[in-house]
C-alpha positions as CSV (number, residue, x, y, z in Angstrom):
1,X,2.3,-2.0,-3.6
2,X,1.8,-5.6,-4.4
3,X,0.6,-7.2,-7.6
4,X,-3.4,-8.2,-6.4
5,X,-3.8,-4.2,-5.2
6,X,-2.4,-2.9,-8.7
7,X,-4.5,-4.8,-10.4
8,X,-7.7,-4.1,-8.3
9,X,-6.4,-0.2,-8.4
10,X,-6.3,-0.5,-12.7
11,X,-9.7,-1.9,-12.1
12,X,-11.3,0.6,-10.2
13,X,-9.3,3.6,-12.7
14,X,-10.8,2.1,-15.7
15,X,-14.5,1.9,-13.8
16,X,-14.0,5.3,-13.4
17,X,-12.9,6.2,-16.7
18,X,-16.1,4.3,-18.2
19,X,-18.3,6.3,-15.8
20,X,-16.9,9.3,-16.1
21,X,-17.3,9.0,-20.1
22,X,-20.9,7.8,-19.5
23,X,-21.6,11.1,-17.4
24,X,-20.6,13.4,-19.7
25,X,-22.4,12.3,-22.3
26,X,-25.6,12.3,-19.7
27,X,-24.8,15.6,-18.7
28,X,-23.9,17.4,-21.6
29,X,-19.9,17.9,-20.9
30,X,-17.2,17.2,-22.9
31,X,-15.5,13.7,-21.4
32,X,-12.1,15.6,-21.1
33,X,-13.5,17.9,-18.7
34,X,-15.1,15.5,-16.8
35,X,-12.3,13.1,-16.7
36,X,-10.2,15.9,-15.6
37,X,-12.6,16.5,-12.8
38,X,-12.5,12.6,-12.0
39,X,-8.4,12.6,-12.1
40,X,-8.5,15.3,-9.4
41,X,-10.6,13.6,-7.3
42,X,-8.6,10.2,-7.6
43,X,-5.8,11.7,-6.6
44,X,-7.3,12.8,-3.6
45,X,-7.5,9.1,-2.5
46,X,-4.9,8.2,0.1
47,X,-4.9,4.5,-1.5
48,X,-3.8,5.9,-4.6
49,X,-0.7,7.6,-3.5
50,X,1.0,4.3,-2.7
51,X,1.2,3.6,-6.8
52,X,5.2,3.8,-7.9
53,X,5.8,3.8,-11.6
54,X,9.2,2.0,-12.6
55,X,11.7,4.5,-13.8
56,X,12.6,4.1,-17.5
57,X,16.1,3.1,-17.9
58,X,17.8,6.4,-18.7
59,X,21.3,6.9,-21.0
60,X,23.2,6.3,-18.1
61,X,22.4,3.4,-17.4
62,X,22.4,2.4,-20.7
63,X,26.3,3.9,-20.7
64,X,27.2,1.7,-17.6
65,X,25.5,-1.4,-19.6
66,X,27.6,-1.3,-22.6
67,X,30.6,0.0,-20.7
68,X,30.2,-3.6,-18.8
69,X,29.6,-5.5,-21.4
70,X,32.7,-4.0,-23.2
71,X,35.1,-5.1,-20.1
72,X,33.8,-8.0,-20.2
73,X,35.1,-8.7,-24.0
74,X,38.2,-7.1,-23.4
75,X,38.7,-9.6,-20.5
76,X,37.7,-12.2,-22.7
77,X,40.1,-11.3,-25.0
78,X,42.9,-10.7,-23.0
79,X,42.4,-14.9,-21.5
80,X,42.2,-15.9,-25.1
81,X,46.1,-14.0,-26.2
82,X,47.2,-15.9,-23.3
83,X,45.7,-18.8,-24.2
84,X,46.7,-18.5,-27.6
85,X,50.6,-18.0,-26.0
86,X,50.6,-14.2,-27.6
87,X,51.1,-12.8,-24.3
88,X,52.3,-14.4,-21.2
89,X,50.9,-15.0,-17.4
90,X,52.7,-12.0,-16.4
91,X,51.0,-9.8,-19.4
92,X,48.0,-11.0,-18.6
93,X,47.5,-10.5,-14.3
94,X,49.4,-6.5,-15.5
95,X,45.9,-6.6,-18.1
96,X,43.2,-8.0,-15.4
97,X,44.4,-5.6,-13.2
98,X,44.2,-2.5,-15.4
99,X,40.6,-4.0,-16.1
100,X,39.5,-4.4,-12.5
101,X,40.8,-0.9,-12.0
102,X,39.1,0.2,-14.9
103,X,35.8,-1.7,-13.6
104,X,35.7,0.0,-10.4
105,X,35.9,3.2,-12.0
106,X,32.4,2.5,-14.1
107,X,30.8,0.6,-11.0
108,X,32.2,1.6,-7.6
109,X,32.3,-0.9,-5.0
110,X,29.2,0.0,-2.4
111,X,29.7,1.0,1.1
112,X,28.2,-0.3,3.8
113,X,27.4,1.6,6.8
């Protein structure tokens, strides 16, 4: 859904909450119930159903974050003992490629079909 309908959709849910507020206290029934009864309805609409919610990040991905972030310290690292001459050219490519093995492990190349 784009930006302008999200907006016009918030819009028109927080009309609706106002007026379904003002009816109860018109009618006599508690708000919740009424709002209840007005949540039903609105999800009746076929316009609403195109409304997708971003999924919070969960500890996974969180995981994978600081597993990336880690390889890439560890390959900063492993440039600077070279650079520093503690290990040699040949140290370092055996060390990049134990990290690019180890980074395809935590993020697998995609396939395309």
């Amino acid at each position: 859904m784009y930006a302008p309908h999200a907006l016009l959709t918030l819009v028109l849910v927080g009309a609706a909450l106002l007026i379904g507020t003002s009816v109860a206290r018109r009618v006599g029934l508690a708000a919740p119930v009424v709002l209840l009864v007005a949540g039903v309805l609105l999800s009746l609409t076929p316009a609403l159903h195109d409304i997708a919610v971003a999924p919070e990040p969960d500890e996974r991905t969180e995981a994978e974050m600081l597993r990336n972030e880690l390889l890439s310290v560890k390959r900063a690292t492993v440039v600077a003992l070279r650079d520093e001459h503690v290990i040699s050219d040949t140290v370092l490519l055996r060390l990049q490629a134990q990290l690019d093995a180890e980074e395809n492990r935590v993020n697998p190349p995609s396939t395309v079909d």
